[in-house]
N, C-alpha and C positions, 0 to 999 in steps of 0.2 A: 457954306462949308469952307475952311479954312482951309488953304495950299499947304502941306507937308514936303517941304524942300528935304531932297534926299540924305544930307547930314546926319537931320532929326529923326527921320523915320529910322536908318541905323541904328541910332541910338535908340529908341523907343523898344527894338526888336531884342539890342544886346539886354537891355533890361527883364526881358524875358528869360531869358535862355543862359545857360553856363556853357554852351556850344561857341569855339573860337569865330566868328563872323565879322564882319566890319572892322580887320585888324589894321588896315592901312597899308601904304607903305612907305620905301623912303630908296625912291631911285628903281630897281627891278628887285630890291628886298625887303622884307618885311621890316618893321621898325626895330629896335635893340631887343627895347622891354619887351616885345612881345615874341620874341626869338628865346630870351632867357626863362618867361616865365613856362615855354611850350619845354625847355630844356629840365628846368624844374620839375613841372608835371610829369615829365616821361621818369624822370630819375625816381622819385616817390614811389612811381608804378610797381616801378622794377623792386623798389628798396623792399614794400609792400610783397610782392610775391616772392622774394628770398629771405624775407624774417622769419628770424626763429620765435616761434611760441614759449615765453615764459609760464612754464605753468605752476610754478611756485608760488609767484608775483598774482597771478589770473587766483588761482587757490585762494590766498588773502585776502581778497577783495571777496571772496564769494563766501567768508565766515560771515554768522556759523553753520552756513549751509555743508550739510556731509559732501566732501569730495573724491572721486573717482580717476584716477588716472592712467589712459590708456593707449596702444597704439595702432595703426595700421598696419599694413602687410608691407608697407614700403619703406626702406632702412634708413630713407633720408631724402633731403628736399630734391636734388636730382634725378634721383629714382623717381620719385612721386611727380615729378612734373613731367616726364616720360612716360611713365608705366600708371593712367586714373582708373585701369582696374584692381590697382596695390591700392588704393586709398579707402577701397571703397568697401574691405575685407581687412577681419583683425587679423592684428600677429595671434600665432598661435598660444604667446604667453598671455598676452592681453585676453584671448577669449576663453583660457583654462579659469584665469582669476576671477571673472567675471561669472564662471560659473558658479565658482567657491561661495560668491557673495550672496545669491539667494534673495535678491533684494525684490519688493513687489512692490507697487504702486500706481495709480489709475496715469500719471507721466514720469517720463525719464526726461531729463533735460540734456545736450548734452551739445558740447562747444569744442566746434572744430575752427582750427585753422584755417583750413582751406587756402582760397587762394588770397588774404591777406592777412597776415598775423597781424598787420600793423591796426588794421579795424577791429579784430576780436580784442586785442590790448588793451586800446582805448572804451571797448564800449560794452563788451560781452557782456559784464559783469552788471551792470546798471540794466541791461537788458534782461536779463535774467531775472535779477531781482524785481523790475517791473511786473514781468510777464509770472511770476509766482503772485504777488500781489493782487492779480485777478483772479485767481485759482485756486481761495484760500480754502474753498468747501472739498477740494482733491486732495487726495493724496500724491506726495511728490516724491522719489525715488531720489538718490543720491544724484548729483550734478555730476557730468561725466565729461571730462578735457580728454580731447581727441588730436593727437597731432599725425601730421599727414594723410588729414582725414577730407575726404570728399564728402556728398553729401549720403549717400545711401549710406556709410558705414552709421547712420545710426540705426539701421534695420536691427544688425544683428546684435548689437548694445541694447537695443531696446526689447528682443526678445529675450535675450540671456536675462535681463532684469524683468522678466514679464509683465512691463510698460504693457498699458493699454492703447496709449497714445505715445508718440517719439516726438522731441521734438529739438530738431536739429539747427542751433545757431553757428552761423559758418557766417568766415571773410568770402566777400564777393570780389570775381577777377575787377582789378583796378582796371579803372580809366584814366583819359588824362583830364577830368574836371573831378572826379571822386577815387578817393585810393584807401578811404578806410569803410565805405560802406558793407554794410550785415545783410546778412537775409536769415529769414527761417524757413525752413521747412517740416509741415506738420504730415506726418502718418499715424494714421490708425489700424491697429494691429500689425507692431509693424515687424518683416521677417527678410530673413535674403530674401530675392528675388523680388521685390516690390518694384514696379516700377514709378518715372518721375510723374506718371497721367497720375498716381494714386495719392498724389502729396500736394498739399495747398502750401503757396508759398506767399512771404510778405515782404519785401526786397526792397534796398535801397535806402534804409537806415542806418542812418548818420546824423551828425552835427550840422553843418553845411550846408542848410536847405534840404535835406530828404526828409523822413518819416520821422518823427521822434520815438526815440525807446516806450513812452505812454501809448503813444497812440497804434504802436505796433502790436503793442503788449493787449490794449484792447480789443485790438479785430484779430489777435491769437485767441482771447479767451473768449470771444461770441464763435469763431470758427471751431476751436476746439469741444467745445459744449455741444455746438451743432453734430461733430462729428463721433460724441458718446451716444449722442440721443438719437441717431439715425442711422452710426456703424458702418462708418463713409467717410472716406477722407478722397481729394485729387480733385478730377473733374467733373463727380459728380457732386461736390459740395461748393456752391456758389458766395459768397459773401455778399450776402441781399440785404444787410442790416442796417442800409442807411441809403436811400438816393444817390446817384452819380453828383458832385462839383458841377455848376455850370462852365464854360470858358471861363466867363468873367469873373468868377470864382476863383477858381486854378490862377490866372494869371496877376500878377504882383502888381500894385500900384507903378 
């Protein structure tokens, strides 16, 4: 067996992981580049959780899917970042219209901001349209843009629309190696007061080494199908449709 002098092994580890490890130094500080890029990350973070959602721009992208445009109970991104039970309930104008609309279909789709406008920007839209692509034999409700929206506010979107299933694409809180990554979150039947045990989630899609929009979109539409055909969504619906990755699997050349 061959000696791994500690250099290499360093290195062999940073190739695994997007986590800051083995960054050097130079004197009792760390080295420039690697000062700067932790200064970049943290700024992204930030920039990520004080974007405003374009949902004009998000709209366009999502023709000719029918669009929906709604808000929270929270008046703005200060409030919403204080008060995540304003997020999580519509404004009252937003849930008067959404009665008006009458709309039915076995899912509502429905893209919130959350905590990064800068990831729903860039990938909502591709996500979306992925995750319809498996679900061609459903019926799909108008796509519904949610700003300063958490993740339960697709509860009560999904009931006003009498969604079978909800399914809520949200900016996930940035870090400092990912700042645009998605998540979803699926409920069946879904109403206020659900809670987070009732909802299956597929998290960490992104560009950048996470999940790709495809393959998120297809363990959406085997969980979602499970969850018509057994009337169950959260933790009693498992994602058993494929074997767990070995390590050696998982881990990158």
């Amino acid at each position: 067996m061959s000696e791994i002098v500690p250099g290499e092994l360093w290195a062999r580890l940073r190739r695994t992981t997007p986590a800051r490890i083995a960054l050097g130094r130079v004197g009792h500080a760390l080295p420039l580049g690697e000062v700067l890029d932790f200064q970049l990350a943290h700024a992204r973070a930030r920039d990520a959780v004080h974007a405003a959602l374009d949902g004009e721009a998000l709209a366009g992208e999502l023709a000719p899917l029918p669009v929906l445009k709604v808000e929270s109970d929270a008046p703005d991104r200060a409030t919403y970042l204080r008060r995540p039970d304003l997020g999580r309930r519509l404004s009252a104008q937003s849930a008067a219209m959404l009665e008006e609309v009458g709309e039915r279909g076995d899912v509502v789709f429905v893209i919130g901001d959350g905590l990064s406008a800068t990831g729903v920007q860039a990938g909502a839209a591709r996500l979306v349209q992925a995750c319809i692509a498996e679900l061609g034999d459903l019926s799909i409700g108008p796509v519904v843009i949610a700003r300063q929206a958490r993740v339960a506010l697709g509860d009560p979107i999904g009931e006003a629309l009498g969604a079978r299933v909800s399914v809520m694409i949200i900016g996930e809180r940035p870090g400092l190696s990912v700042h645009d990554s998605l998540g979803i979150y699926m409920t069946f039947a879904p109403r206020p007061g659900r809670s987070d045990a009732e909802r299956n989630c597929i998290s960490n899609i992104h560009g950048a080494g996470g999940l790709s929009p495809e393959d998120a979109a297809r363990t959406l539409g085997w969980l979602l199908r499970e969850a018509l055909r057994r009337q169950i969504s959260g933790v009693a619906l498992k994602d058993d449709q494929s074997p767990a990755l070995s390590f050696e699997e998982q881990t990158p050349a």
